[in-house]
C-alpha positions as CSV (number, residue, x, y, z in Angstrom):
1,X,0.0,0.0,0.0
2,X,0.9,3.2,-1.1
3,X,0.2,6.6,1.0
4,X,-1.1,9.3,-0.9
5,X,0.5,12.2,-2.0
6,X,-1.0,15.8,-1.2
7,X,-0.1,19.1,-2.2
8,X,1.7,21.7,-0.1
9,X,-1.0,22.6,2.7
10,X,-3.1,24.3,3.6
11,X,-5.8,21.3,2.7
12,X,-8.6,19.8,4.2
13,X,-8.6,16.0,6.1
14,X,-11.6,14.5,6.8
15,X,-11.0,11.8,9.2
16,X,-13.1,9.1,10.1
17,X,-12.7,6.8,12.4
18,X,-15.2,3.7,13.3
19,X,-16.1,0.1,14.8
20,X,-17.3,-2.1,12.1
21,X,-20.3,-4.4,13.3
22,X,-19.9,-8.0,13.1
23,X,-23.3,-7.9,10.5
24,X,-20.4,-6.6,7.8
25,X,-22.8,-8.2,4.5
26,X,-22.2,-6.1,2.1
27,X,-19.8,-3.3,3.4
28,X,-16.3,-4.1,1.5
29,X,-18.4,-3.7,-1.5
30,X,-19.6,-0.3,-0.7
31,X,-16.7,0.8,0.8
32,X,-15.0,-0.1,-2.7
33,X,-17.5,2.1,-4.5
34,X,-17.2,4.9,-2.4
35,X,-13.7,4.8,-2.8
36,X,-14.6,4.7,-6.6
37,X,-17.2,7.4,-6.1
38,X,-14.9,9.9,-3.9
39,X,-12.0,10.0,-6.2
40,X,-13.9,11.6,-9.0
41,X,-15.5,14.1,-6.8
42,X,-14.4,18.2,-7.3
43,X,-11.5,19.3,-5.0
44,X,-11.0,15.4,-3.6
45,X,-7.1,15.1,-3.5
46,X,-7.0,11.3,-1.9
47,X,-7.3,9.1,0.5
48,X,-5.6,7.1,3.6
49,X,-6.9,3.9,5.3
50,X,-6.8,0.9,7.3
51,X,-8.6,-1.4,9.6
52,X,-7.5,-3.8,12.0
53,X,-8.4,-7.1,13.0
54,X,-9.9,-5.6,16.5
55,X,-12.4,-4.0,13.4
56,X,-11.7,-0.3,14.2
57,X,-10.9,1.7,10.8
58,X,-9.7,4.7,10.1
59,X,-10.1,6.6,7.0
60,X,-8.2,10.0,6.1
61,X,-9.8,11.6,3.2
62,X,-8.4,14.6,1.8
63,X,-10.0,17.8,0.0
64,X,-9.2,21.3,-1.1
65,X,-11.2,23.1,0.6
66,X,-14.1,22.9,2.5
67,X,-16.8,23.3,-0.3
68,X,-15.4,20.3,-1.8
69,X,-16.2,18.1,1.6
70,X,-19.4,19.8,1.6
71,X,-20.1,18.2,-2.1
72,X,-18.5,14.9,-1.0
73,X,-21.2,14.6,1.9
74,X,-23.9,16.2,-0.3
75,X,-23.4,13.5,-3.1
76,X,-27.1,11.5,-3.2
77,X,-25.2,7.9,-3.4
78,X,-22.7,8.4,-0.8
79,X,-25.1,10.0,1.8
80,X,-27.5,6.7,1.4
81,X,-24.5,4.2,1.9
82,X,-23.5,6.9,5.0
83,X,-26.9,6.3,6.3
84,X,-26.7,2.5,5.9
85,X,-23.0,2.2,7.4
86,X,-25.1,4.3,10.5
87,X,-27.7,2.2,10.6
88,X,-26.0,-1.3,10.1
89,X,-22.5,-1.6,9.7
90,X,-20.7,0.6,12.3
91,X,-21.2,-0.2,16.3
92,X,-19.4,3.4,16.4
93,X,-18.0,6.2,14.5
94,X,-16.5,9.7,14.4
95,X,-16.4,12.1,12.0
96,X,-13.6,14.9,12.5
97,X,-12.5,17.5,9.7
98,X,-9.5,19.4,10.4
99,X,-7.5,21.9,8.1
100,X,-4.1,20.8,7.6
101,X,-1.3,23.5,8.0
102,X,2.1,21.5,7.5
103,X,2.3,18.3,6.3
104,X,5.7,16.5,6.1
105,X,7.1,12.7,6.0
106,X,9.5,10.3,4.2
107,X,9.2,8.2,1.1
């Protein structure tokens, strides 16, 4: 796995963090197309994630600017599968959106 490459800040994170539910039928398959579905939506720069075997996840999704998350969360597909992951395939979850003001690392 790669990590994704963003441009010089300041950008948007979107950071998501959750407890998948044992009931999981169905939720790799929509988390595959919302990975599909994100990363043609305006002002989405990429996206960070991982989940363990203990079934907490985190997810860093990263966007220009705040109108662009606002789109993201607005977009009619996405906000049913948000509303099924609520009501079936997460025990818990947090949603946090910070701005990012320095980003730096080693490749």
């Amino acid at each position: 796995m790669e990590l994704t490459t963003t441009p010089e800040p300041p950008y948007y994170a979107v950071i998501f963090t959750s407890v998948l539910s044992p009931d999981d039928e169905g939720y790799h398959e929509a988390a595959e197309r919302m990975f599909e579905l994100v990363r043609a939506a305006p002002g989405f720069l990429g996206v960070d994630s991982a989940r363990g075997e203990d079934r907490v996840g985190v997810t860093v999704s990263y966007f220009r600017d705040e109108v662009a998350i606002a789109g993201w969360r607005e977009e009619p597909e996405h906000a049913a599968t948000r509303e099924k992951g609520r009501a079936r395939w997460y025990d818990a979850f947090e949603v946090r959106v910070a701005r990012v003001e320095r980003a730096y690392g080693s490749r």
